[in-house]
KEGU-532410 format. One line per field, with one value per residue (C-alpha): residue in one letter; x, y, z. Coordinates in nm, 2 decimals. Layout:
<sites>
rest <- [A ...]
c1 <- [X ...]
c2 <- [Y ...]
c3 <- [Z ...]
</sites>
This chain:
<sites>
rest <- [X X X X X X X X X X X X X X X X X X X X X X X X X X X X X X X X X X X X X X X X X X X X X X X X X X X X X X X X X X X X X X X X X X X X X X X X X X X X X X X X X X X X X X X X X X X X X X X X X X X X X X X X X X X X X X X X X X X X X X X X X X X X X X X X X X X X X X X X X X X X X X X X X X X X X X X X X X X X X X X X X X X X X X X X X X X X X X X X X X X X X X X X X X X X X X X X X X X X X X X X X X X X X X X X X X X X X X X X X X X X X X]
c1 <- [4.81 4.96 4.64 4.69 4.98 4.71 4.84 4.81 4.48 4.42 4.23 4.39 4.78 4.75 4.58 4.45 4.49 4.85 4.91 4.69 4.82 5.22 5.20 5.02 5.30 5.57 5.43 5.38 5.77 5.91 5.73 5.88 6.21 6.14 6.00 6.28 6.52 6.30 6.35 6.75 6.77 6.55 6.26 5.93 5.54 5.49 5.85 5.86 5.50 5.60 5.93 5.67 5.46 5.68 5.92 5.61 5.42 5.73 5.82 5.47 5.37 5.68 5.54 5.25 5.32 5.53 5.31 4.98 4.79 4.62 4.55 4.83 4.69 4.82 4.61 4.27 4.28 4.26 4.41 4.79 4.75 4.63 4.92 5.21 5.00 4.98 5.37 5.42 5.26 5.40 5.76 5.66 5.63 5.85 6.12 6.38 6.20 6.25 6.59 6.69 6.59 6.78 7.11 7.02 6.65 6.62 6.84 6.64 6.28 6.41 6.55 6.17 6.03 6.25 6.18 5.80 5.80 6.01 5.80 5.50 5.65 5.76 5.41 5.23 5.46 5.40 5.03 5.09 5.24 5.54 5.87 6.05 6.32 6.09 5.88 6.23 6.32 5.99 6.03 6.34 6.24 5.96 6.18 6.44 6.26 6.09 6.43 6.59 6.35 6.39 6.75 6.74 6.49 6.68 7.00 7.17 7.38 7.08 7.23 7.19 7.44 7.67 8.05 8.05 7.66 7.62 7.42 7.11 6.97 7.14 6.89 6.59 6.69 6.79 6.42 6.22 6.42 6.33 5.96 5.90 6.08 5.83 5.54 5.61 5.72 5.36 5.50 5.44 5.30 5.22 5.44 5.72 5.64 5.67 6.03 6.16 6.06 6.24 6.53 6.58 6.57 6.82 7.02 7.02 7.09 7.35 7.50 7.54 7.61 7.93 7.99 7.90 7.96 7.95 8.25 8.40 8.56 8.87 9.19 8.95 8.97 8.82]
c2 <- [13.04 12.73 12.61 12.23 12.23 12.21 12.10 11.67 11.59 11.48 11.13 11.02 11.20 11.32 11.60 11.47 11.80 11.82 11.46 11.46 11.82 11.80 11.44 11.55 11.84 11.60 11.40 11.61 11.71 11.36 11.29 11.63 11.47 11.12 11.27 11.46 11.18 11.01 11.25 11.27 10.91 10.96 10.76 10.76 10.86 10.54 10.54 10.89 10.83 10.52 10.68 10.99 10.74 10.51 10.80 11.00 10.73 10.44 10.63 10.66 10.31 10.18 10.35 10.23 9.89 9.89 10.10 9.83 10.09 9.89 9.98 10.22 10.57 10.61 10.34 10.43 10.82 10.93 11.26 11.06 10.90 11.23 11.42 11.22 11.24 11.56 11.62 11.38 11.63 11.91 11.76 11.64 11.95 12.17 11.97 12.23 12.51 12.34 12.21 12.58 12.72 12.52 12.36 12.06 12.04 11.65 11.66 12.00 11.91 11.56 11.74 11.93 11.64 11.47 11.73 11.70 11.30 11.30 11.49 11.34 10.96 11.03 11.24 10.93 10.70 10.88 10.83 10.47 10.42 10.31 10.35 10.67 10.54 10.33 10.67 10.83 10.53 10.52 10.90 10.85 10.54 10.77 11.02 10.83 10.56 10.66 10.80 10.47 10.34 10.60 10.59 10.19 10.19 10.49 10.21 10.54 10.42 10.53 10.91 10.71 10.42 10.65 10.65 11.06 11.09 11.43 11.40 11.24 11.06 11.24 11.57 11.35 11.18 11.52 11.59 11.34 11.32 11.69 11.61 11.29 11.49 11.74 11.50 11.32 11.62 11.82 12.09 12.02 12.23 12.30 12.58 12.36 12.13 12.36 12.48 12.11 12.08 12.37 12.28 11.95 12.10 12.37 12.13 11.88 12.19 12.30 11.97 11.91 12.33 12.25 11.92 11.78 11.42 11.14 11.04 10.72 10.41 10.50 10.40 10.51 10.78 10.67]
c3 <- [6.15 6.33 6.41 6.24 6.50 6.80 7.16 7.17 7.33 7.67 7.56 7.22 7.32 6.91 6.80 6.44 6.26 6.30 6.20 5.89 5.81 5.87 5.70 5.36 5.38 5.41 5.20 4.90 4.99 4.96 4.65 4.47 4.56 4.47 4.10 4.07 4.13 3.83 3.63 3.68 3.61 3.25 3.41 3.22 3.33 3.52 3.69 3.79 3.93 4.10 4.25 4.40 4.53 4.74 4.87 4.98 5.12 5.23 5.57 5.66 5.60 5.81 6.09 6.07 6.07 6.34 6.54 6.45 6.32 6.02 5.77 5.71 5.66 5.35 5.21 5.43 5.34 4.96 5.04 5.05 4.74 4.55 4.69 4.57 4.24 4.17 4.27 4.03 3.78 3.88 3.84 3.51 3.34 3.55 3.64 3.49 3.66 4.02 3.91 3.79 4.09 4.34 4.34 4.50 4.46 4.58 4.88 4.98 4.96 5.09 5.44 5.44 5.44 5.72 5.96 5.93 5.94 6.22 6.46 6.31 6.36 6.72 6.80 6.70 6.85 7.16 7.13 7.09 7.39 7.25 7.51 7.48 7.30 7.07 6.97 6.87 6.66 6.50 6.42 6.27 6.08 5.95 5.81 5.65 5.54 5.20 5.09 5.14 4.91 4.69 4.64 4.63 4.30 4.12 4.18 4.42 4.74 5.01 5.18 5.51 5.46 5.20 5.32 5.25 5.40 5.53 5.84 5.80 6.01 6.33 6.25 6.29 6.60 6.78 6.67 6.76 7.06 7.17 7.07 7.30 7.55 7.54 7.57 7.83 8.02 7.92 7.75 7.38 7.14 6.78 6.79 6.93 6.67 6.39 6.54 6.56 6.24 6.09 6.25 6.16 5.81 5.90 6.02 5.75 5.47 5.67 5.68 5.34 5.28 5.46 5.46 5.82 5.85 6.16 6.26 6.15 6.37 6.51 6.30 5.95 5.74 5.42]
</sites>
């Protein structure tokens, strides 16, 4: 069942099922959230289109980039622009369905998509050789990345800079943290992977269930 989550191989440190399979996932997540954020804000075809596209795609490309792997693999593999494309159609003509269903169907498939990006962006940062601090920055910058785009075109304050954010970006560096842990200390797994995952998106809808916040500098309460 959890077989795209496959141990990190020996030679290459990433096992290439698990990143192409837990990044079309969060991908086709951050693009439902982005569309419906279109949506909300009365955007046409092309926006909500556009808005799928760059929140499904943005975190993935900064990682990229920083990481030097070039081209981006959202612009070498087809599979990542379809994805975002057919979210795009699905919110399109059942927005209300989605937004019936849920209370707060943005800021949900948004923290589903953070949890996936953020163990992706730290595996792969790992297998980059990047420091272990640097592979839990890159997993965070991953996950929170294409929402700060998001929210910047649909004119929003971004969740991670908002004075009332509900933890955000905290989630994603407790996971990335436990999942460079793991592989530099050999005992990784997809099943690990999956539970970070989870959690990170446990922990975010918890968060803004009942208000969690970071605290503030001392002497500030507003």
């Amino acid at each position: 069942m959890f077989g795209f989550l496959a141990a990190i191989d020996p030679e290459t440190g990433l096992d290439a099922g698990l990143e192409r399979t837990a990044d079309l996932v969060g991908v086709f997540f951050f693009a439902i959230s982005g569309g419906l954020l279109a949506v909300r804000k009365g955007f046409e075809l092309v926006g909500v289109i556009a808005l799928c596209l760059v929140t499904a795609l943005g975190g993935g490309v900064m990682r990229d980039v920083v990481l030097g792997a070039t081209p981006p693999t959202a612009f070498s593999e087809v599979a990542y622009m379809l994805v975002p494309l057919v979210a795009a159609g699905i919110v399109f003509v059942a927005h209300q369905a989605i937004e019936s269903r849920f209370r707060t169907p943005v800021q949900l498939f948004d923290a589903a998509g953070l949890g996936l990006f953020a163990v992706t962006g730290a595996v792969k940062a790992a297998a980059f050789d990047a420091s272990a601090a640097g592979a839990v920055m890159i997993g965070v910058i991953s996950a929170v990345g294409g929402g700060i785009i998001r929210d910047v075109l649909a004119n929003d304050p971004p969740h991670l800079f908002h004075p009332n954010s509900r933890l955000y970006a905290i989630p994603a560096a407790i996971g990335a943290t436990v999942i460079v842990v793991s592989v530099r200390n050999d005992f990784y797994s997809g099943t690990l992977a999956l539970a970070v995952a989870f959690g990170i998106f446990a922990f975010r809808v918890a968060a803004l269930k009942f208000e969690w916040r970071a605290p503030k500098p001392l002497g500030r309460t507003t």
